[in-house]
C-alpha positions as CSV (number, residue, x, y, z in Angstrom):
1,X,12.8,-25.6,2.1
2,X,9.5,-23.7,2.5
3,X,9.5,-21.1,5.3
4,X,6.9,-21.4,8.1
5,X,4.3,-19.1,8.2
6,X,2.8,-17.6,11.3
7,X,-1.1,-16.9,12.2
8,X,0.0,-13.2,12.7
9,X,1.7,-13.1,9.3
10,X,-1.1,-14.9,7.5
11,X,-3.6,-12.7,9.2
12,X,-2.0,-9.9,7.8
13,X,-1.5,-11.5,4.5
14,X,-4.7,-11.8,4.3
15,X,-5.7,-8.2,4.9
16,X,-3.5,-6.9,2.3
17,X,-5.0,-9.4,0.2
18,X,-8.2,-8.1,0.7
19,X,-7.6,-4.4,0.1
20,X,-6.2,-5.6,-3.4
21,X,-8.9,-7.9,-4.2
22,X,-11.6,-4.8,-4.5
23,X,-14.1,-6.6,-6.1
24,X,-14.1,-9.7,-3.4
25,X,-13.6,-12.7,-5.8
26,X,-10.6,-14.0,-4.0
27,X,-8.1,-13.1,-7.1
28,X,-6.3,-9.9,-7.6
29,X,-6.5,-8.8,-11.1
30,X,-5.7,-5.7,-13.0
31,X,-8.7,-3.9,-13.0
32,X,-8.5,-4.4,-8.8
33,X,-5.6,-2.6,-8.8
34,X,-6.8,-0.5,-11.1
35,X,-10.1,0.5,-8.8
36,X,-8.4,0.6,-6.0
37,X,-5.6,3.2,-7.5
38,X,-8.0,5.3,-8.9
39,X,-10.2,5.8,-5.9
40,X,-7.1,6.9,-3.7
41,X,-6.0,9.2,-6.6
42,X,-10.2,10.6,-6.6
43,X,-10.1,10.5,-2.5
44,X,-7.1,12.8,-2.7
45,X,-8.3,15.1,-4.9
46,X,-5.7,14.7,-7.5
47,X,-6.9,15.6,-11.1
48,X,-7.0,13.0,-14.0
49,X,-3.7,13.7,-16.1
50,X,-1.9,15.9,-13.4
51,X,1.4,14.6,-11.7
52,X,0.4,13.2,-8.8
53,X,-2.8,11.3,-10.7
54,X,0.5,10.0,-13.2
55,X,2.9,8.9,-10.6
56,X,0.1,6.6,-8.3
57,X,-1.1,5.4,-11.3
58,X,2.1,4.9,-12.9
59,X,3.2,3.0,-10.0
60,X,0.1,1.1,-9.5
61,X,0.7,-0.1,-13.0
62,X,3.9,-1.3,-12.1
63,X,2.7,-3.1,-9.1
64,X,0.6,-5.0,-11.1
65,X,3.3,-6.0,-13.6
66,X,5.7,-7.5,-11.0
67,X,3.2,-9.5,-9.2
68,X,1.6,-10.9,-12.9
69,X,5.3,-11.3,-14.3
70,X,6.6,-12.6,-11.0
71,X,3.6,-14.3,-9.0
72,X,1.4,-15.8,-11.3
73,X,2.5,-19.6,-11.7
74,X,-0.8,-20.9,-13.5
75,X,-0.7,-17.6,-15.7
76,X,-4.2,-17.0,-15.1
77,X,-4.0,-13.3,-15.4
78,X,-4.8,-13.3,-11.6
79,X,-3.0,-13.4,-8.4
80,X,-4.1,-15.5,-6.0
81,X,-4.0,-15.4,-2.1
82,X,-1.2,-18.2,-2.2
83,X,0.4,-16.2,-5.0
84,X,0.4,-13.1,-3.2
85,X,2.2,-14.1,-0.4
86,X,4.8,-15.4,-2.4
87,X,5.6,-11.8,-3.7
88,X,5.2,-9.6,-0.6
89,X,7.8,-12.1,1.0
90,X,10.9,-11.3,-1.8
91,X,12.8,-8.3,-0.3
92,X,13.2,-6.9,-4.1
93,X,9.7,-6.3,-4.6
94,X,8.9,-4.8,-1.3
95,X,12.1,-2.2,-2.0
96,X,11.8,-1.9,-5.4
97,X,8.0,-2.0,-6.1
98,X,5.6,-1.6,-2.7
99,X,7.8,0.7,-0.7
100,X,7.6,3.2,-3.7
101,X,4.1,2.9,-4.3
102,X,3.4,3.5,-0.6
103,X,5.2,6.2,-0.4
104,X,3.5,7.8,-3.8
105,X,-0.2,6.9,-2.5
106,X,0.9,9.2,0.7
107,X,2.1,11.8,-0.5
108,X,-1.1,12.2,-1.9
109,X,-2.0,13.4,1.5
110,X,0.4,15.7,2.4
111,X,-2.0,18.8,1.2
112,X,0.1,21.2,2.1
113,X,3.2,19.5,0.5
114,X,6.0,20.4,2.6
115,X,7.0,17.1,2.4
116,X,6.2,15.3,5.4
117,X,2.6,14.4,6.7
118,X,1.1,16.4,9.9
119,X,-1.5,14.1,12.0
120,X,-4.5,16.4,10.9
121,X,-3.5,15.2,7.2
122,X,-2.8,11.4,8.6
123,X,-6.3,11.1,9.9
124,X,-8.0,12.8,6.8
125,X,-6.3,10.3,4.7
126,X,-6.9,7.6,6.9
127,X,-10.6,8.8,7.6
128,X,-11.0,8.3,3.8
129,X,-9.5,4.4,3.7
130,X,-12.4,3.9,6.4
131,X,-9.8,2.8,8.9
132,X,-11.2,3.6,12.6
133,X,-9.7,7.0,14.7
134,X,-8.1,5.0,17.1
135,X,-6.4,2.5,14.9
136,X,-5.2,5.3,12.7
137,X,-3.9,7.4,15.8
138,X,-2.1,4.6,17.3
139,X,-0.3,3.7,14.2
140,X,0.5,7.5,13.6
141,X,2.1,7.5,17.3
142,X,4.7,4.5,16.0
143,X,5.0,5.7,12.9
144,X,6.4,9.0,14.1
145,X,9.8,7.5,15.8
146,X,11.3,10.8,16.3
147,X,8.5,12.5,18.2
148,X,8.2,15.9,16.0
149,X,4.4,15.7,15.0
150,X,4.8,14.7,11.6
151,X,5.8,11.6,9.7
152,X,8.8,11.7,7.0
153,X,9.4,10.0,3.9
154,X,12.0,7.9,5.8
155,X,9.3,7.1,9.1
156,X,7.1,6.2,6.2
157,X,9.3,4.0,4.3
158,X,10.0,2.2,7.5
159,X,7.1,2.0,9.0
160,X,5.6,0.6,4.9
161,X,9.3,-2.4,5.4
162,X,8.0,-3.2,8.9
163,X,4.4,-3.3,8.3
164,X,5.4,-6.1,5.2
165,X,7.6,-7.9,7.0
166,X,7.1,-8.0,11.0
């Protein structure tokens, strides 16, 4: 039985899908993820070879192996949009494969790295996505459930599982 997909859900589906598909032919391939990966890691300032340059790209790798292992039916060495969905909808991948790489590509931003991400570090990373003040300000306000100024790993995380799957 196929689950029903809402407008909201495939609207947002379909921006994800267009962050991943950098060079806008409507398939994901490696070398999108690649692109994409390495401009966060070159936005952050994180130097070719060092630790967090390794770990992003690392995990970016191993993004790209789940969804071609797991997602691509017609093994066409691309995901499609229909494909895509299919893999941000299993719970493993999220958990196991998304939620980690997230949470790697943020703590690019934590400059200071105390291990949590003030909103002056939220908006510069943000800033540098091209995502607009007010979205980015709103979405640090419910990402910050406890009220202290600053997001954890854990208000990321969650924030990262309800973004995927509300």
């Amino acid at each position: 039985m196929r689950a029903v997909v809402t407008q909201a859900e495939r609207d947002h589906f379909q921006r994800l899908f267009r962050q991943l598909d950098t060079d806008g032919d409507g398939t994901i391939a490696q070398v999108d993820l690649d692109q994409l990966v390495q401009g966060m890691v070159m936005r952050a300032g994180a130097a070719p070879g060092s630790q967090h340059w390794r770990r992003v790209t690392d995990l970016g790798n191993r993004l790209w192996d789940e969804l071609r292992d797991h997602t691509d039916a017609d093994k066409d060495g691309t995901i499609s949009a229909r494909e895509f969905v299919t893999a941000y909808r299993r719970p493993e991948f999220l958990e196991r494969t998304v939620i980690p790489f997230e949470l790697a590509v943020l703590e690019l931003a934590d400059t200071d790295g105390d291990g949590r991400l003030s909103v002056g570090e939220w908006m510069r990373w943000q800033e540098a996505k091209g995502t607009p003040a007010a979205e980015a300000l709103s979405e640090f306000g419910e990402t910050d459930t406890d009220g202290d100024g600053y997001l954890s790993r854990d208000e990321c995380a969650q924030h990262i599982r309800t973004q995927y799957t509300s």
